[in-house]
TIRO-2110 file (N, C-alpha, C; in Angstrom, 1 decimal):
// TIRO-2110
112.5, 61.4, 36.7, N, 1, A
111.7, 60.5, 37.7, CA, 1, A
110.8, 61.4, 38.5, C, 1, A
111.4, 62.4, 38.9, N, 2, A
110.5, 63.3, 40.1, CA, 2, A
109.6, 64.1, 38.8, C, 2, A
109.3, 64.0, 37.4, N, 3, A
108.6, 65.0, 36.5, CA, 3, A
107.2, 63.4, 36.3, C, 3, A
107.8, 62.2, 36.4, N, 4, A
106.7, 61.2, 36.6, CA, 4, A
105.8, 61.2, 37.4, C, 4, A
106.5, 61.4, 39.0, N, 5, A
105.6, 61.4, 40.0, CA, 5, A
104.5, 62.7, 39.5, C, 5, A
105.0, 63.5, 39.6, N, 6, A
104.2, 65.0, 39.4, CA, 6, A
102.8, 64.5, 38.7, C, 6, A
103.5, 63.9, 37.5, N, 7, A
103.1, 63.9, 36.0, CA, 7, A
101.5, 62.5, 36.6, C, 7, A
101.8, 61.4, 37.1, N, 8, A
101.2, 60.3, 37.8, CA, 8, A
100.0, 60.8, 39.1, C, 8, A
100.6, 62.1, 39.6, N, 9, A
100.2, 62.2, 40.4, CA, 9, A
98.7, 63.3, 39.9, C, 9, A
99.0, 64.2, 38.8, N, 10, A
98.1, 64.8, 38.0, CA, 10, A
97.2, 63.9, 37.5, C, 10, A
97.7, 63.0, 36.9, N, 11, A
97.0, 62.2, 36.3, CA, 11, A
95.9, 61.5, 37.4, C, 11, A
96.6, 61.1, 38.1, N, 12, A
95.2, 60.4, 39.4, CA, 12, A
93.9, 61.4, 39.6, C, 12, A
94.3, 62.9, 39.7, N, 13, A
93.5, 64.2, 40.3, CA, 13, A
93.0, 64.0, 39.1, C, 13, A
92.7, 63.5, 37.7, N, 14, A
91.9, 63.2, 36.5, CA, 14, A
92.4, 64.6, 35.6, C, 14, A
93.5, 64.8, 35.4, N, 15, A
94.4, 65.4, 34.4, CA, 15, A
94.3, 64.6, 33.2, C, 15, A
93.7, 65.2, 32.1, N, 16, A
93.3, 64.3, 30.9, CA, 16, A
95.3, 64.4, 30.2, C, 16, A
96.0, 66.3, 30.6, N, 17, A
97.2, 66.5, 29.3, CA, 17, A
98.1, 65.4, 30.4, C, 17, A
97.8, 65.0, 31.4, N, 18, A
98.9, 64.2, 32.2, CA, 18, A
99.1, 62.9, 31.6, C, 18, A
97.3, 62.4, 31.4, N, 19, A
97.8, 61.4, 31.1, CA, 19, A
97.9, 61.0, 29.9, C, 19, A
98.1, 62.0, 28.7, N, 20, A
98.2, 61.8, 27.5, CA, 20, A
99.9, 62.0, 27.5, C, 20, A
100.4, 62.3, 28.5, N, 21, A
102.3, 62.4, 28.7, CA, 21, A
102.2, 61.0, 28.7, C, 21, A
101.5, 60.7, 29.7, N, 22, A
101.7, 58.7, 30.4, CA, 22, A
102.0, 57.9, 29.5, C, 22, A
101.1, 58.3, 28.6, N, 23, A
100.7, 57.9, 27.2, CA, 23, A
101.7, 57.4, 26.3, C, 23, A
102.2, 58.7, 26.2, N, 24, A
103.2, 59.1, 25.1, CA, 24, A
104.7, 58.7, 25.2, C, 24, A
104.7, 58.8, 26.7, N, 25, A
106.5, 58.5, 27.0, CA, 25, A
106.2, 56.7, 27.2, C, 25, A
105.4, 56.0, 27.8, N, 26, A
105.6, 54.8, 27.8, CA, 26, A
104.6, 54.0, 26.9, C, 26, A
104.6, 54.2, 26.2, N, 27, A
103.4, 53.5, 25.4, CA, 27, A
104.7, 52.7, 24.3, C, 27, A
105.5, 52.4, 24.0, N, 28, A
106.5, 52.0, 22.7, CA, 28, A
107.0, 51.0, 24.0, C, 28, A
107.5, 51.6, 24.9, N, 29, A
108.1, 50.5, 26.3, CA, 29, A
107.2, 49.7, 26.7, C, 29, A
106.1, 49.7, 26.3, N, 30, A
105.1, 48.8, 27.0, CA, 30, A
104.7, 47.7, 25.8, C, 30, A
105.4, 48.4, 24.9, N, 31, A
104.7, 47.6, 23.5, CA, 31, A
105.4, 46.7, 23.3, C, 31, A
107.0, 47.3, 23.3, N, 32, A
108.1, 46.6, 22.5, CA, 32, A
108.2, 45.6, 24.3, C, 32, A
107.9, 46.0, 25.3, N, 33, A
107.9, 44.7, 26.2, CA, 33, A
107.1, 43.3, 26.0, C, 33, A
105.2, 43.8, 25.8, N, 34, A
104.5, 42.9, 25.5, CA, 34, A
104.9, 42.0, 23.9, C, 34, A
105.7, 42.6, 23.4, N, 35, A
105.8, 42.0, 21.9, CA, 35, A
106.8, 40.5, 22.1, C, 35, A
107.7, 41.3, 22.9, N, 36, A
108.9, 40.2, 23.2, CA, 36, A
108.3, 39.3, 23.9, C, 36, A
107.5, 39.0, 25.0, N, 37, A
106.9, 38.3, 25.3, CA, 37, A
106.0, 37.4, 24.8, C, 37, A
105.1, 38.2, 23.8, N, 38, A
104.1, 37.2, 23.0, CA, 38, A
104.8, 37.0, 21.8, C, 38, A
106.0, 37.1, 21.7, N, 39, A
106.7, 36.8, 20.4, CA, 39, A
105.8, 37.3, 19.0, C, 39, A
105.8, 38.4, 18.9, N, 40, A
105.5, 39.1, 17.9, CA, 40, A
104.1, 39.1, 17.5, C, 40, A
103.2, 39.3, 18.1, N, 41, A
101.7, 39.2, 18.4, CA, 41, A
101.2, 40.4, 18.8, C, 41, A
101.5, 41.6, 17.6, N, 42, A
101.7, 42.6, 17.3, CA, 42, A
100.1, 43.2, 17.5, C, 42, A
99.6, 42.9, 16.7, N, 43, A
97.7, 43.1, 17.1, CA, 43, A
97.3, 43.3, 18.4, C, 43, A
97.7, 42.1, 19.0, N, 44, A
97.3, 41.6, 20.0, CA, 44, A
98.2, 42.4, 21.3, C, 44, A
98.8, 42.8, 20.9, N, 45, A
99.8, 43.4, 22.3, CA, 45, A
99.4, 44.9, 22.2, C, 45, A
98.9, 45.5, 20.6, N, 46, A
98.3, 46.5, 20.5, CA, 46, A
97.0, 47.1, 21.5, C, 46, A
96.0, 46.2, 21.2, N, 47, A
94.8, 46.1, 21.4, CA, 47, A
95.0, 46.1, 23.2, C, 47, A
95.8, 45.5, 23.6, N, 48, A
95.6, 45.3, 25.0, CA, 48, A
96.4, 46.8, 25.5, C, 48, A
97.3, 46.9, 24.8, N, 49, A
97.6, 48.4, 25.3, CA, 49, A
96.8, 49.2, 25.3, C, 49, A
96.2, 49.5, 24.7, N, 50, A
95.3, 50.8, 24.4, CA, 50, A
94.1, 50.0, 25.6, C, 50, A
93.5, 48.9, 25.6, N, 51, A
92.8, 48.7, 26.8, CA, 51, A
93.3, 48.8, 28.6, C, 51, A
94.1, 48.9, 28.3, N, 52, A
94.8, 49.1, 29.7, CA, 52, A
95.0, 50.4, 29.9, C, 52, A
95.5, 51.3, 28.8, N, 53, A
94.9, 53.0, 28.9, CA, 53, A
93.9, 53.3, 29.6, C, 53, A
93.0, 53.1, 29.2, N, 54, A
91.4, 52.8, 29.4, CA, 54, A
91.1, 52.5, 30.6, C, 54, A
91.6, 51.2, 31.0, N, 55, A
91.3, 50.9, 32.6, CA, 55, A
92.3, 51.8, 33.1, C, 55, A
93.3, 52.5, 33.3, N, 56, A
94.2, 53.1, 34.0, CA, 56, A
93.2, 54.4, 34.3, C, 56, A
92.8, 55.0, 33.0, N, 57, A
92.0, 56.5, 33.1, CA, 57, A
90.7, 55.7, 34.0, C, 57, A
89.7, 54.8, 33.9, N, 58, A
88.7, 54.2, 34.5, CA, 58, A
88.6, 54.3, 35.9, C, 58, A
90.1, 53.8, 36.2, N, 59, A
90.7, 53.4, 37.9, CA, 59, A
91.2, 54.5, 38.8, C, 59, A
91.3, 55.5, 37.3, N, 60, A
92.6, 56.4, 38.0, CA, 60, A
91.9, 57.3, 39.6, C, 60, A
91.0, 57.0, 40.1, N, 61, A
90.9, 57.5, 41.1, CA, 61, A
90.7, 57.0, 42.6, C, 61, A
91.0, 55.3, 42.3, N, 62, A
91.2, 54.4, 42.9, CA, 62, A
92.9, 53.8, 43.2, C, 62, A
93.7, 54.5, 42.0, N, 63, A
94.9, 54.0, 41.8, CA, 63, A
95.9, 54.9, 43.4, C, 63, A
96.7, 54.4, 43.8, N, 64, A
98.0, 54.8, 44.8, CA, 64, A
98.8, 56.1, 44.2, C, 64, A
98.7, 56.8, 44.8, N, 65, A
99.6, 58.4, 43.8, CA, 65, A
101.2, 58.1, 44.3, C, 65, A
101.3, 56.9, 45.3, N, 66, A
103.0, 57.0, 45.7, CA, 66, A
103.4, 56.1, 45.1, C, 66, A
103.8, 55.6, 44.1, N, 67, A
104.3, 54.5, 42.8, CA, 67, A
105.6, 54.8, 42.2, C, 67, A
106.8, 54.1, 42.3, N, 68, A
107.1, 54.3, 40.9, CA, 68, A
106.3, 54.0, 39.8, C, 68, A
106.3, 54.8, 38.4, N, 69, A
105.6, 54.8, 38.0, CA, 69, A
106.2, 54.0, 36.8, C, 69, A
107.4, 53.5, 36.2, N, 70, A
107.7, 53.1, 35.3, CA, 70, A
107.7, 51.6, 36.1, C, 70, A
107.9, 51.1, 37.1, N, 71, A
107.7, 49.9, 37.8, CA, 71, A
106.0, 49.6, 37.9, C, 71, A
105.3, 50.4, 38.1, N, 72, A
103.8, 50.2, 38.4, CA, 72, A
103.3, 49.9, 36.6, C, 72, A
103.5, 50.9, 36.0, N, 73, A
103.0, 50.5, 35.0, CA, 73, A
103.4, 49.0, 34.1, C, 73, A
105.1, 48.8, 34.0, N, 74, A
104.9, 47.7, 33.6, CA, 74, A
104.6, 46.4, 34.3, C, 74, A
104.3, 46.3, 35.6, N, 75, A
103.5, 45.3, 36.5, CA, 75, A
102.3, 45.0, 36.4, C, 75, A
101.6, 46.4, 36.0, N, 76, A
100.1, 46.5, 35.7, CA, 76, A
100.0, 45.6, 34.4, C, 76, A
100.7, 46.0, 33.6, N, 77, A
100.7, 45.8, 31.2, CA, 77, A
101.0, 44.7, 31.9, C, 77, A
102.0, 43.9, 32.5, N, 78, A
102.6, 42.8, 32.5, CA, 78, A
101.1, 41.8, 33.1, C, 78, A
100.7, 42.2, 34.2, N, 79, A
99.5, 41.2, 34.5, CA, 79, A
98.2, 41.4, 34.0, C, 79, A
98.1, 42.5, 32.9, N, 80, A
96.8, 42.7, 32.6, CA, 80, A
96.6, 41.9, 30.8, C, 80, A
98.1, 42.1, 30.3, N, 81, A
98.3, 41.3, 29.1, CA, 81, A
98.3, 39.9, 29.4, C, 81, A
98.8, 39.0, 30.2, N, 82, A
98.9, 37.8, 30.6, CA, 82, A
97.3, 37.3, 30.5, C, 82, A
96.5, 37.8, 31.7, N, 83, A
95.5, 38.0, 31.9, CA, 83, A
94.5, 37.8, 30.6, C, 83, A
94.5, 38.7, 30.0, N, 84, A
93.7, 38.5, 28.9, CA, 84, A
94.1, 37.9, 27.2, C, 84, A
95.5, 37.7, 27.4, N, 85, A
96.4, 36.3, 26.9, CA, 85, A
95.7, 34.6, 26.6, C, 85, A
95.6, 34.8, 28.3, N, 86, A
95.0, 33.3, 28.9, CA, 86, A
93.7, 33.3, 28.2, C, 86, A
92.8, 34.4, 28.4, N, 87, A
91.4, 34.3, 27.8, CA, 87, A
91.4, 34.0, 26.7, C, 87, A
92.0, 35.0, 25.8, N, 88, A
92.3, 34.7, 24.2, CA, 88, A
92.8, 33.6, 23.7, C, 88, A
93.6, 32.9, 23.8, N, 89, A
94.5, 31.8, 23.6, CA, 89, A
94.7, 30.4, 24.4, C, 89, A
93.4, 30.4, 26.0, N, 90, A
93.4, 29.5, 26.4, CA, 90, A
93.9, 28.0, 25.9, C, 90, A
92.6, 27.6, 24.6, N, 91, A
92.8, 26.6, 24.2, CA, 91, A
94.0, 26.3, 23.3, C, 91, A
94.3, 26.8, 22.6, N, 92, A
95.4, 27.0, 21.9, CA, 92, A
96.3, 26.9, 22.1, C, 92, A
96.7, 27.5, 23.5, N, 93, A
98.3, 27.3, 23.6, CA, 93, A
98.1, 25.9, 24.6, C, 93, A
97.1, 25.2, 25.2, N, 94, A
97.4, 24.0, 25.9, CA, 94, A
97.6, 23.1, 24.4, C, 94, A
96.7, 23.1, 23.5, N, 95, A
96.7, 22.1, 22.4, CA, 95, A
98.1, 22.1, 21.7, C, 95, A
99.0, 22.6, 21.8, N, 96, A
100.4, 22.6, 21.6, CA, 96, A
101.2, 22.0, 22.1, C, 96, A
100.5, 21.5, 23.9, N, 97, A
101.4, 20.4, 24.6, CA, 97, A
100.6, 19.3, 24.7, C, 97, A
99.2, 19.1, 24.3, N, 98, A
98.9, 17.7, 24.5, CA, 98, A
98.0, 17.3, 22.9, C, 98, A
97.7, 16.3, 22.9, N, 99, A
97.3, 15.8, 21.7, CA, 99, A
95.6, 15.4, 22.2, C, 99, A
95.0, 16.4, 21.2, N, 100, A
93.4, 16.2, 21.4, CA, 100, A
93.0, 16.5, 19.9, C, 100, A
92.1, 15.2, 20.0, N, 101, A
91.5, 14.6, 19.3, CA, 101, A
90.6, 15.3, 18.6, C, 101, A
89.7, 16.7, 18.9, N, 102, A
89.0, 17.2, 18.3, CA, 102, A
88.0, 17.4, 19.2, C, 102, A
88.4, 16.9, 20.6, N, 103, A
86.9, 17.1, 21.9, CA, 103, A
86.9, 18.3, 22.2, C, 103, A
86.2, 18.9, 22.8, N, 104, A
86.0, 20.0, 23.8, CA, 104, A
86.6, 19.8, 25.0, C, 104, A
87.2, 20.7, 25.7, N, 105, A
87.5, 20.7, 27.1, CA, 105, A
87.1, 21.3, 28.1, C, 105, A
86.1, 21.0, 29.1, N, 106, A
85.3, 22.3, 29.9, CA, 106, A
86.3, 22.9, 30.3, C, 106, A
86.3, 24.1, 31.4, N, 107, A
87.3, 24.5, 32.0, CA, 107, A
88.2, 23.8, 32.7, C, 107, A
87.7, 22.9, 33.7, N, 108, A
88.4, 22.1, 34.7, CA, 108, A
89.1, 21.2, 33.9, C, 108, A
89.5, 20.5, 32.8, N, 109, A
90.3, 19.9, 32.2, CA, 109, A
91.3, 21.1, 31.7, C, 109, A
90.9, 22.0, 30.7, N, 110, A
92.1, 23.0, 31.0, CA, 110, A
93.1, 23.2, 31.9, C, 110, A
92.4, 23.8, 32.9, N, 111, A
92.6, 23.7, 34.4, CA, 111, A
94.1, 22.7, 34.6, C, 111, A
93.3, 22.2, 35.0, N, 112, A
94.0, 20.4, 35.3, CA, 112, A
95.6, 20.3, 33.8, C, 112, A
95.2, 20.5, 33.1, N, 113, A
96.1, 20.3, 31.8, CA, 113, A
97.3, 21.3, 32.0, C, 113, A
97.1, 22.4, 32.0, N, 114, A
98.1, 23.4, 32.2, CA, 114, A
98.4, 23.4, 34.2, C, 114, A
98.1, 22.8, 35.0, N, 115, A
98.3, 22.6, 36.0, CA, 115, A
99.6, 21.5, 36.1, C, 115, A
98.9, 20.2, 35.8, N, 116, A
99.9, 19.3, 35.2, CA, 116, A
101.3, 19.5, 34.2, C, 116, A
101.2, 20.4, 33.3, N, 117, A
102.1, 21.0, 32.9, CA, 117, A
103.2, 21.9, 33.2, C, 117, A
103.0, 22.8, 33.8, N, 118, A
103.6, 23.3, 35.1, CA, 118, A
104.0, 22.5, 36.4, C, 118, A
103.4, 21.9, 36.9, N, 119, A
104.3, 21.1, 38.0, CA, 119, A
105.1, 20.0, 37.8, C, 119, A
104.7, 19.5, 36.5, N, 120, A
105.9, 18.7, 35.5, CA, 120, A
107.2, 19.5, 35.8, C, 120, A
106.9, 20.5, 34.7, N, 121, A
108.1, 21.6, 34.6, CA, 121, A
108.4, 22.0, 36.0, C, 121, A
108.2, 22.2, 36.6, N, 122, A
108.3, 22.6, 38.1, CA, 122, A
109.7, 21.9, 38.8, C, 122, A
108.8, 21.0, 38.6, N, 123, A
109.5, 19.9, 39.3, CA, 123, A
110.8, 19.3, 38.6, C, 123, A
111.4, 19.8, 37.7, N, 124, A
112.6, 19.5, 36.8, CA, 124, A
113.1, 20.6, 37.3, C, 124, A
113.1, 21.7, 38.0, N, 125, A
113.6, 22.3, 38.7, CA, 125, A
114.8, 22.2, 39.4, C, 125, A
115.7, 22.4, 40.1, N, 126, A
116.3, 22.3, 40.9, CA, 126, A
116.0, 22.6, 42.1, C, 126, A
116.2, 22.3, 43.4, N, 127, A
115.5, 23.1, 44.5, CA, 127, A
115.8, 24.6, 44.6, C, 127, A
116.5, 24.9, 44.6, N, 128, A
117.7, 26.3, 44.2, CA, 128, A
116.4, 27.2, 43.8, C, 128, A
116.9, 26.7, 42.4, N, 129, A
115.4, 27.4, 41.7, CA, 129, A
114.1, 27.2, 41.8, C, 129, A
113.2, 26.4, 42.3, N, 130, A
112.2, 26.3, 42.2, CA, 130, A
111.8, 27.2, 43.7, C, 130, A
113.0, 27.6, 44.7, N, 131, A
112.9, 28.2, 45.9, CA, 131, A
112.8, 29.7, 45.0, C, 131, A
113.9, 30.1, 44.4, N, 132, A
113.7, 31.6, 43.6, CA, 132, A
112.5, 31.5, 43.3, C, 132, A
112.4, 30.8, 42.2, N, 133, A
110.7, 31.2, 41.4, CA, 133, A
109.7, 31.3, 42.1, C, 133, A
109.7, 30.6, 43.3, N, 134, A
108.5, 30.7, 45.0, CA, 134, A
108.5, 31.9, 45.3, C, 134, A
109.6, 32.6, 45.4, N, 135, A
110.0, 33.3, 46.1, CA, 135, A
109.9, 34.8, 45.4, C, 135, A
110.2, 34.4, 43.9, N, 136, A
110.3, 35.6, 43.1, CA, 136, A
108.9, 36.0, 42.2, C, 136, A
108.3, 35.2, 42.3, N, 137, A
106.4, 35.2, 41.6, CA, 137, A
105.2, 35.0, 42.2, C, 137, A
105.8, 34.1, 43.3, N, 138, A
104.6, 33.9, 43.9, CA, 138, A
104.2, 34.3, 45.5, C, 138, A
105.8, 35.3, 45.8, N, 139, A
105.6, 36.0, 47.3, CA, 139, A
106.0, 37.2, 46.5, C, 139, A
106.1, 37.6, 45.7, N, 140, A
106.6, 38.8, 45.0, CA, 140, A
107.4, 39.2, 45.8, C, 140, A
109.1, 38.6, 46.3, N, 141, A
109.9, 39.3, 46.5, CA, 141, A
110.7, 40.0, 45.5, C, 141, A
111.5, 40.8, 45.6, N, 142, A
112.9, 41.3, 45.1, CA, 142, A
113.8, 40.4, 45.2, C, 142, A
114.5, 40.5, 43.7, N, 143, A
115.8, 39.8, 43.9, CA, 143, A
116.7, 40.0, 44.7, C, 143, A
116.6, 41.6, 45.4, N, 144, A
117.7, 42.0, 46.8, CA, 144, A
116.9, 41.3, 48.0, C, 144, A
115.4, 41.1, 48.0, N, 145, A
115.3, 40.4, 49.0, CA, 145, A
115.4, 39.0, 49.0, C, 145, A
115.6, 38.3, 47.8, N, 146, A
115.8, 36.9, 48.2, CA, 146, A
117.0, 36.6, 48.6, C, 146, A
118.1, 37.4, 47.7, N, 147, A
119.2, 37.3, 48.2, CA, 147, A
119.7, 37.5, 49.7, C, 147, A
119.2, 38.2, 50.2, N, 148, A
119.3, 38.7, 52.0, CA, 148, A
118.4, 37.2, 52.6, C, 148, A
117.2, 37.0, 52.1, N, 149, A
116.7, 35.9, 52.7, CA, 149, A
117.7, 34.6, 53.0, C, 149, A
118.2, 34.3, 51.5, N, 150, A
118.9, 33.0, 51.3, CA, 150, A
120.1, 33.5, 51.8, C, 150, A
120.9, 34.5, 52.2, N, 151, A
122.0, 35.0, 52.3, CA, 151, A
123.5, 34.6, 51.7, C, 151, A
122.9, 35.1, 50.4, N, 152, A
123.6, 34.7, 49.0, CA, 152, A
124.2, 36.1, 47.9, C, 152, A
124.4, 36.0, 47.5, N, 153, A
124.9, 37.5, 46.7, CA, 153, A
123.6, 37.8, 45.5, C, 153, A
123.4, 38.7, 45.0, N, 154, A
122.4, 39.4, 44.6, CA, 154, A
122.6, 38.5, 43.0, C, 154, A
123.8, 38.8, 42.7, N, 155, A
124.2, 38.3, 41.1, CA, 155, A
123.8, 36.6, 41.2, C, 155, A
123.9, 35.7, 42.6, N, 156, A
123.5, 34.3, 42.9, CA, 156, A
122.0, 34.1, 42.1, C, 156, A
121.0, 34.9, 43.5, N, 157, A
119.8, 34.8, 42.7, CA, 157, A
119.9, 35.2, 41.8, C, 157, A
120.0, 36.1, 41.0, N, 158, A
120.0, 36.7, 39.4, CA, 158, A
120.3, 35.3, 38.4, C, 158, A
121.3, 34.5, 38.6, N, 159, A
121.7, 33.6, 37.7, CA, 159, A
120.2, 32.5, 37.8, C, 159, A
120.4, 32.1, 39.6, N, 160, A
119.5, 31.3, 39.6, CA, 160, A
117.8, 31.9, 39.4, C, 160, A
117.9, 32.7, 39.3, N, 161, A
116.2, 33.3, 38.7, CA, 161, A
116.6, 33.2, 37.3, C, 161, A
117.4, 33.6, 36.2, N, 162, A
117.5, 33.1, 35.0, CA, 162, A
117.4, 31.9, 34.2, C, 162, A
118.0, 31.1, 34.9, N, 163, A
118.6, 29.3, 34.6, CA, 163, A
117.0, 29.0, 34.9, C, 163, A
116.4, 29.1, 35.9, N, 164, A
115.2, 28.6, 36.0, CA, 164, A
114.1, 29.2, 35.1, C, 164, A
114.2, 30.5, 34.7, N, 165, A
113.2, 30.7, 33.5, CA, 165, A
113.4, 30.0, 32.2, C, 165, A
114.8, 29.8, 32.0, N, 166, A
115.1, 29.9, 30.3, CA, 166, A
115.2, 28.2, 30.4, C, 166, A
114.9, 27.5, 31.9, N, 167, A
114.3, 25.7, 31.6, CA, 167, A
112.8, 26.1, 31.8, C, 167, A
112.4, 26.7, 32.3, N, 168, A
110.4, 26.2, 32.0, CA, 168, A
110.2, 26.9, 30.6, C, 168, A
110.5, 28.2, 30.3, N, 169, A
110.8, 28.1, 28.5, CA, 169, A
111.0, 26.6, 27.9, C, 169, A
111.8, 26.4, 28.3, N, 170, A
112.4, 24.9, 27.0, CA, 170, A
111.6, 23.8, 27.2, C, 170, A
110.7, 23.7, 28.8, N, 171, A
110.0, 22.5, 29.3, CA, 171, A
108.5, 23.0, 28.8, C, 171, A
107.8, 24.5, 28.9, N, 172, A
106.3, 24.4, 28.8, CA, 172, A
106.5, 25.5, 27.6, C, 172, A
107.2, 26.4, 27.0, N, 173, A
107.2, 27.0, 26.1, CA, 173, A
107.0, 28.5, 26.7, C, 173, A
107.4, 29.4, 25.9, N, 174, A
107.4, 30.2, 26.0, CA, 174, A
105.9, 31.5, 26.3, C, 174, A
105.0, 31.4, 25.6, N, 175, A
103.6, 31.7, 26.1, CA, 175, A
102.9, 31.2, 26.9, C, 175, A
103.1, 29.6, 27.3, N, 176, A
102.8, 29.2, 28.5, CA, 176, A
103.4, 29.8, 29.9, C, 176, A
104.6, 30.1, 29.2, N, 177, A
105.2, 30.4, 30.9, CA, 177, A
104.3, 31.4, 31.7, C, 177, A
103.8, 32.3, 31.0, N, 178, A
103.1, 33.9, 31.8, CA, 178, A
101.7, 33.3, 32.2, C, 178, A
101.6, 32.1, 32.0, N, 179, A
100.3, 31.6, 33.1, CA, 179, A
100.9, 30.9, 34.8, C, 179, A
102.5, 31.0, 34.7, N, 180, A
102.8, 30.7, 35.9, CA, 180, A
102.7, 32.3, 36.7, C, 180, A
102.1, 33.3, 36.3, N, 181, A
102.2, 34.3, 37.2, CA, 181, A
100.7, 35.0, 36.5, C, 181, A
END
């Protein structure tokens, strides 16, 4: 951990061998994460890794040197793949929940389409969970802080942050879900 920070913190000062460590020790963790997510969209989880290298060396002198670094990085892969997911696959993954005829969609029907889709799902929710998922994506707390908020045991939220992913899974699908964050 403390050979990361070092190692993170060289790399910021624009250490080319530092970040070729960065590279090396998380680059398979970052892969075999984005893979399971895009369910085996192996190119594509490729391609965006190696672009996110790229922006990391680009940024790296704009980036925070006090990070966990194995936390920072997959927060970064995790919103920078989503991100460019959406772009790539916009239409595509909506035309899998609704039935279109062969029209065009400007953006704002998109929009509107995967909005509607999500607050459907949303709303099959339980309050329980739709309070975690508030709580856990969209104020980015910790699961130790929700738990202290709701003053519930840590393993509580845990269940109920699960039970609620693995129904908007079953309700908007699985590649849709990473457009709720």
């Amino acid at each position: 951990m403390q050979d990361d920070v070092k190692t993170w913190q060289s790399f910021c000062d624009g250490d080319d061998v530092s970040f070729r460590d960065l590279y090396s020790k998380y680059y398979t963790r970052l892969f075999v994460w984005g893979c399971r997510w895009l369910d085996g969209e192996t190119a594509f989880v490729k391609d965006s890794l190696h672009d996110f290298f790229i922006y990391l060396w680009e940024k790296k002198d704009n980036l925070s040197r006090d990070v966990h670094v194995d936390k920072y990085l997959l927060t970064a892969f995790k919103r920078r793949l989503i991100e460019q997911w959406g772009k790539v696959k916009r239409l595509d993954n909506i035309t899998d929940y609704i039935n279109l005829s062969g029209e065009e969609l400007d953006e704002q029907a998109i929009f509107d389409t995967r909005y509607s889709l999500i607050q459907t799902a949303l709303q099959q929710l339980t309050p329980a969970q739709r309070e975690v998922i508030e709580w856990r994506f969209i104020k980015h707390m910790s699961l130790q802080e929700i738990a202290d908020a709701k003053n519930t045991s840590l393993r509580t939220v845990y269940n109920l942050t699960h039970r609620a992913i693995a129904q908007l899974r079953a309700s908007i699908g699985k590649k849709n879900i990473l457009f709720l964050w």
